[in-house]
N, C-alpha and C positions, 0 to 999 in steps of 0.2 A: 178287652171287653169284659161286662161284667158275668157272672157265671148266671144272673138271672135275665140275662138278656140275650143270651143265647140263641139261636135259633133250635126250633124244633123240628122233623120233619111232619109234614101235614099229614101223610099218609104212612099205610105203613109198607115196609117193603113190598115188593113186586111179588104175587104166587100166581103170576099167569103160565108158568109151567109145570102148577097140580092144579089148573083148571081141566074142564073136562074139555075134550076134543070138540063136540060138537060147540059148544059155546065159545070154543074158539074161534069158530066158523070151517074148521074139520068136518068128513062126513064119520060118525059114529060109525062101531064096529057093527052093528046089524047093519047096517047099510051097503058095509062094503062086504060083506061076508052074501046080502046078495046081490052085490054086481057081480063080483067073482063067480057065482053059482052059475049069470048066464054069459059067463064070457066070451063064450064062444060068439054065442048068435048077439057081442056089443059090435058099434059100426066105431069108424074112426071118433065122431063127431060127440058120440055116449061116454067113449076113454079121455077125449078132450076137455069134456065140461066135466069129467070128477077131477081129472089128476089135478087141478088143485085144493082138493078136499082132502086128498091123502097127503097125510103127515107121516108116515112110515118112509123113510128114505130106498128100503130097498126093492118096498111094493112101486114107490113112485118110478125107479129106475124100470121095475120089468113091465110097469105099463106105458111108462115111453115107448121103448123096444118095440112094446107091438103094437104101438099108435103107431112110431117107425112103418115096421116091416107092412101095414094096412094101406098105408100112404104109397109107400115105394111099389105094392102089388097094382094099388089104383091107377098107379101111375106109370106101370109099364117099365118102372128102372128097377 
């Protein structure tokens, strides 16, 4: 092929991972810094519709855990 018929790429590489959290569709650090403030008084159903907002892997493990342990108290197991 010729060197001026090359293809080019249309765009340019990918920086969706130094995009910002929230425009990823993440919930931003103010956000989650106050759900954590009232976590106590959150219900299963409030930990449900964030955790997939949280993009921290080990915040999303510990609020599994206690959507878990919220579930299994509801439920008597």
């Amino acid at each position: 092929m010729a060197p001026d018929l090359i293809d080019e790429p249309s765009s340019p590489a990918c920086l969706a991972h130094e995009a910002d959290d929230a425009y990823m569709g993440f919930a931003p650090k103010a956000e989650i810094a106050a759900f954590l403030r009232d976590i106590d008084r959150r219900d299963a159903g409030s930990i449900r519709k964030m955790l997939p907002r949280i993009r921290d892997d080990v915040l999303h493990r510990e609020l599994s855990a206690r959507l878990r342990a919220l579930e299994s108290a509801k439920s008597g197991t």
